[in-house]
C-alpha positions as CSV (number, residue, x, y, z in Angstrom):
1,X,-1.4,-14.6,-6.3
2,X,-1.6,-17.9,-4.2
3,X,-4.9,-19.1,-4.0
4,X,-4.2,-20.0,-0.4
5,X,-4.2,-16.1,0.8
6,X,-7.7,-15.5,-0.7
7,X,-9.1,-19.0,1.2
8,X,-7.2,-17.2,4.6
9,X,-8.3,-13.6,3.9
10,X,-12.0,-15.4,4.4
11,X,-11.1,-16.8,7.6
12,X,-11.8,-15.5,10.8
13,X,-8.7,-17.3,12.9
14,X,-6.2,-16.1,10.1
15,X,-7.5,-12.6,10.6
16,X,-7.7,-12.3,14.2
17,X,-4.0,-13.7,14.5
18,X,-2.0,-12.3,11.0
19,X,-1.6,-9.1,12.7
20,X,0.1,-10.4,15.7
21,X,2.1,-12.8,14.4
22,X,5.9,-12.0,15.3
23,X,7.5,-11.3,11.7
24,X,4.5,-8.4,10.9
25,X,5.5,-6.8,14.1
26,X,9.4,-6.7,13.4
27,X,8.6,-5.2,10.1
28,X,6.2,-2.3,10.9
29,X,8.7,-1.5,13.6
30,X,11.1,-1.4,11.1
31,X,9.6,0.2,8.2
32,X,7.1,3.2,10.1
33,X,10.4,5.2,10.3
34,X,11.0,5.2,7.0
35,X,7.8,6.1,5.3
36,X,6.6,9.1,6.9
37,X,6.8,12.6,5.3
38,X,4.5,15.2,4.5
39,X,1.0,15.1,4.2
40,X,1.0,16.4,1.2
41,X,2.8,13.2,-0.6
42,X,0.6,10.4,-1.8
43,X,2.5,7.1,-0.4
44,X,1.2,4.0,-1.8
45,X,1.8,0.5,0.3
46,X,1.9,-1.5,-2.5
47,X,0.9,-5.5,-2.2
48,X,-0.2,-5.4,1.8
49,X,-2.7,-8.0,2.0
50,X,-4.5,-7.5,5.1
51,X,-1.4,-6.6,6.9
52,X,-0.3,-2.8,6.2
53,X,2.9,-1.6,6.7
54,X,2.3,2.2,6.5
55,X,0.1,3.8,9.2
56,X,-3.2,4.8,7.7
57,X,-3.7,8.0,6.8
58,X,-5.8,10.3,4.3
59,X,-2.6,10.4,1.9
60,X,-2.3,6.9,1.8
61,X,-3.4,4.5,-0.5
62,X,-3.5,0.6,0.3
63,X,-2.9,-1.5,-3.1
64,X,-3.4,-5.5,-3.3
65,X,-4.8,-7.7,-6.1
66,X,-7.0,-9.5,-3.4
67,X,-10.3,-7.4,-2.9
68,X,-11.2,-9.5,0.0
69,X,-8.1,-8.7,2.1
70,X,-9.0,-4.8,1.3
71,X,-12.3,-5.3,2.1
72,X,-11.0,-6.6,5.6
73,X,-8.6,-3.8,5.8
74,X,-11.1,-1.1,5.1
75,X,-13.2,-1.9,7.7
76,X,-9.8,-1.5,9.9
77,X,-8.6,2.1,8.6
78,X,-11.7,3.2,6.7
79,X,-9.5,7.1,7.0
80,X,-7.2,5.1,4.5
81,X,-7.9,4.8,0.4
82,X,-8.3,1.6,-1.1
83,X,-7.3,0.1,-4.7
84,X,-7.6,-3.3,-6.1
85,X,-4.7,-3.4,-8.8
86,X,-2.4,-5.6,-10.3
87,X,1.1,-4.1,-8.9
88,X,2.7,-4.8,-12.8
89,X,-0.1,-2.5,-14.1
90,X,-0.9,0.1,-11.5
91,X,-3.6,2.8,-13.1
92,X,-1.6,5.6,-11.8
93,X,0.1,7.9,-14.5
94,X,3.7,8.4,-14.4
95,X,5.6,10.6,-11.6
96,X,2.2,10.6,-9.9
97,X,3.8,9.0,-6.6
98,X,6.1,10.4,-4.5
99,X,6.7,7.5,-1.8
100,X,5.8,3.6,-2.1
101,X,6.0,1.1,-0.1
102,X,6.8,-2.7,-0.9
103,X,7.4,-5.3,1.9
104,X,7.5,-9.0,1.4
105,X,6.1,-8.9,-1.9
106,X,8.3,-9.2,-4.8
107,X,9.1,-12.9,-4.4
108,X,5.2,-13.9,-4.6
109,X,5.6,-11.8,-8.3
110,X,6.8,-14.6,-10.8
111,X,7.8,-11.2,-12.9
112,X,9.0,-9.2,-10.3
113,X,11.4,-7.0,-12.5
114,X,8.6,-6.0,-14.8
115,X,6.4,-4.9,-11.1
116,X,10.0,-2.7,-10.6
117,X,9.9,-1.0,-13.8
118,X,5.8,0.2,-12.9
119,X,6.9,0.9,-9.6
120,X,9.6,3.1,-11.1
121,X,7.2,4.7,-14.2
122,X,4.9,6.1,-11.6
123,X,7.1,7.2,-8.7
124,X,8.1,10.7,-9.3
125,X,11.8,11.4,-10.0
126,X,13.5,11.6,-6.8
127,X,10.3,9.9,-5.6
128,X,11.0,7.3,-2.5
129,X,10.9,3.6,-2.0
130,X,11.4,1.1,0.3
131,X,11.4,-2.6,0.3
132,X,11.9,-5.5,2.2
133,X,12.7,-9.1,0.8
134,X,14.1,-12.2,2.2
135,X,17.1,-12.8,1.1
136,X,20.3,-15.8,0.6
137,X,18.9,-18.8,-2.0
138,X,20.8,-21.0,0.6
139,X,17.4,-20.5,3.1
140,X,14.8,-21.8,0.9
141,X,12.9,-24.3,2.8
142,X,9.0,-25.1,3.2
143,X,8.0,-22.3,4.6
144,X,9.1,-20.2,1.6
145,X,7.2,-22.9,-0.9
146,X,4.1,-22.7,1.9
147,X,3.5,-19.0,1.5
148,X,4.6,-19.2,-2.4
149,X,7.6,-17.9,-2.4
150,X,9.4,-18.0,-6.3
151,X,12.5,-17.0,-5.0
152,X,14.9,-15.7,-2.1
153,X,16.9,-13.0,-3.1
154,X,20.8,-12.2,-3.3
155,X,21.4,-8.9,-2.5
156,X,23.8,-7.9,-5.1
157,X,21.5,-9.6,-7.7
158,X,18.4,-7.6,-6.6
159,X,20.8,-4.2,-6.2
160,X,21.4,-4.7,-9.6
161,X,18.0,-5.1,-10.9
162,X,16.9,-2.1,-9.1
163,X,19.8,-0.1,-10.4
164,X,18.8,-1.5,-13.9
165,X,15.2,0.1,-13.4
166,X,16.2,3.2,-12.7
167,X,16.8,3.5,-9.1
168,X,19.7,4.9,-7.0
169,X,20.6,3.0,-4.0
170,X,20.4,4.7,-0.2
171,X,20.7,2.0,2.1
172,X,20.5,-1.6,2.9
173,X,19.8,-2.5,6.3
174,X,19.1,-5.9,8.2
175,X,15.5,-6.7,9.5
176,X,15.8,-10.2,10.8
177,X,18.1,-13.2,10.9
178,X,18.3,-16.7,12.0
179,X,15.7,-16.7,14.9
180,X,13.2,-15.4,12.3
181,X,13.8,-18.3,9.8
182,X,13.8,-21.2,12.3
183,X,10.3,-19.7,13.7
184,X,8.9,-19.2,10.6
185,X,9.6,-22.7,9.7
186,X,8.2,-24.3,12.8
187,X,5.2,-22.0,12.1
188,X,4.7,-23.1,8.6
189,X,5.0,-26.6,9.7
190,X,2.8,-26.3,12.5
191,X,-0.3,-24.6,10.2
192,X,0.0,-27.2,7.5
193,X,-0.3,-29.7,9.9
194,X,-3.5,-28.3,11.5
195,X,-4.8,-27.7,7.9
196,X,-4.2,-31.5,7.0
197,X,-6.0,-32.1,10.2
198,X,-8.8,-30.1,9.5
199,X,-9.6,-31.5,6.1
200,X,-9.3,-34.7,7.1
201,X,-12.3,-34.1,9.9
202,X,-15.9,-32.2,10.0
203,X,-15.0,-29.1,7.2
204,X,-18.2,-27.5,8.3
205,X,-17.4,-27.3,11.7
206,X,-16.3,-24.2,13.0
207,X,-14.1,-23.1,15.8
208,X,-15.5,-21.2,19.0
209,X,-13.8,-18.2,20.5
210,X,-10.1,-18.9,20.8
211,X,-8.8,-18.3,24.5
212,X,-5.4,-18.5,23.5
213,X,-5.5,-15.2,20.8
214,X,-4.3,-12.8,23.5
215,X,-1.2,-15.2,24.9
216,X,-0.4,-15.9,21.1
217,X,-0.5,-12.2,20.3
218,X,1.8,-11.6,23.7
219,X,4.6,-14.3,22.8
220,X,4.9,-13.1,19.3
221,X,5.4,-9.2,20.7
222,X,8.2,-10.9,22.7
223,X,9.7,-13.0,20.0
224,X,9.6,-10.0,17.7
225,X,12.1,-7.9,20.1
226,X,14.0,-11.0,20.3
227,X,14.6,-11.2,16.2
228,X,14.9,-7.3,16.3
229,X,18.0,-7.7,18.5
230,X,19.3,-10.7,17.4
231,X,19.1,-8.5,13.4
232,X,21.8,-5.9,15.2
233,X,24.1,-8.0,15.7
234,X,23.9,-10.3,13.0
235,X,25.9,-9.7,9.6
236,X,24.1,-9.5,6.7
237,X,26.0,-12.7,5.3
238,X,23.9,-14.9,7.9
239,X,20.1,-12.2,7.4
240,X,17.2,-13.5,6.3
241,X,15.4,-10.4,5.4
242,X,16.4,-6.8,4.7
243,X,15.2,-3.8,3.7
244,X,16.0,-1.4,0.8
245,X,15.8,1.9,0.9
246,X,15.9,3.8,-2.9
247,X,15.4,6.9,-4.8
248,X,14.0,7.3,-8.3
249,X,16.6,8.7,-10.1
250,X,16.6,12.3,-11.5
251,X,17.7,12.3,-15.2
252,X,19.8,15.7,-16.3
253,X,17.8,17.9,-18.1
254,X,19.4,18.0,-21.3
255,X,18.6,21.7,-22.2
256,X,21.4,23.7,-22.2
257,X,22.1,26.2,-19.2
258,X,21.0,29.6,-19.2
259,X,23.4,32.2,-19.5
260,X,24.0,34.2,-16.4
261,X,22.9,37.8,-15.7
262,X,26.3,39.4,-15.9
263,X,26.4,37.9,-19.5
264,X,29.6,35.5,-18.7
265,X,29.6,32.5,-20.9
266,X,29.2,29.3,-18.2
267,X,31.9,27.1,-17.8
268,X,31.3,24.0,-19.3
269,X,31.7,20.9,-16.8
């Protein structure tokens, strides 16, 4: 994990402001849809930091490697369960998960393919996931090294890889575009400048209340409605990040049939 996000998940700015920042928006509202079901289904959101993508719940389980960010989170959605686990060795047996939820994490994993193949062994066989990625190698700027990024993905590459793990593909669908990159990289920009800044001047002084949380949080609700339209009508050639939807797939049992009542011999497919 980068060592940055432990340093942040100590920080009270970074936690007041994560949550409202413009791109977390535009994904929940993208992703709530697609993760609900019964209550009866354990759904794990795998990698979420401090920023959770399913809504909490009793049948929901929140999984990062950072124990302060769930430490954070806990104190947020204490009705939630917690687990501090590596997500390429998750202490779940297998086909003991029936949803799972992954967004924005696979390209902080330097072995991402080998996290796919644990998300697959414990996901139950028909079992549901859903990802989201950013996406086109041509869009790999700062902000992607800033946050740690290894990689942006092609689509057919990673539609391949989670074919190759076992997964059958439902849909692809666009989450943001253009406007989302180009204020993502002014963002990046801007907090690495006001990290030089502060390392460079008093490190033990500490920042009052912030008058300008609630305006921040206002402008990024705005901006995130923006990208949200802008995503409909962009094509997925020019997207930045989409979303995956899968299912585990169900391997034919390879018992042979039972013969009928009436005694007719089955015909053979």
């Amino acid at each position: 994990m980068n060592e940055r996000f432990n340093e942040l998940f100590q920080d009270d700015a970074y936690l007041n402001l994560k949550n409202g920042l413009f791109s977390y928006q535009l994904r929940r509202r993208h992703l709530r849809p697609l993760v609900s079901g019964p209550a009866s289904e354990r759904i794990l959101d795998l990698g979420c930091g401090i920023s959770p993508t399913a809504p909490p719940a009793p049948n929901v389980v929140y999984v990062d490697i950072s124990f302060e960010a769930l430490r954070h989170l806990s104190r947020q959605h204490p009705q939630a369960g917690f687990l501090v686990a590596d997500a390429s060795r998750l202490p779940f047996k297998s086909g003991a998960v029936a949803r799972l939820l992954c967004s924005e994490v696979l390209e902080h994993l330097e072995h991402d393919e080998r996290t796919l193949q644990e998300m697959s062994r414990i996901l139950q066989p028909g079992g549901h996931l859903v990802i989201t990625v950013p996406i086109h190698r041509h869009y790999y700027t700062f902000d992607d090294a800033y946050v740690g990024h290894f990689r942006r993905y092609e689509v057919r590459d990673l539609l391949r890889m989670l074919e190759a793990c076992g997964f059958r593909i439902v849909r692809v669908r666009k989450v943001a575009a253009v406007l989302e990159k180009a204020a993502t990289y002014v963002m990046a920009r801007t907090f690495a400048f006001l990290a030089q800044r502060q390392s460079s001047g008093d490190a033990g002084a500490r920042p009052g209340p912030r008058w300008w949380f609630r305006p921040y949080r206002i402008a990024n609700t705005a901006w995130s409605y923006v990208c949200w339209l802008e995503s409909k009508v962009t094509p997925l050639a020019l997207a930045t990040i989409v979303s995956m939807e899968c299912r585990k797939a169900v391997v034919a049992s390879s018992e042979p049939a039972a013969a009928p009542v009436s005694g007719r011999r089955a015909a053979s497919r």
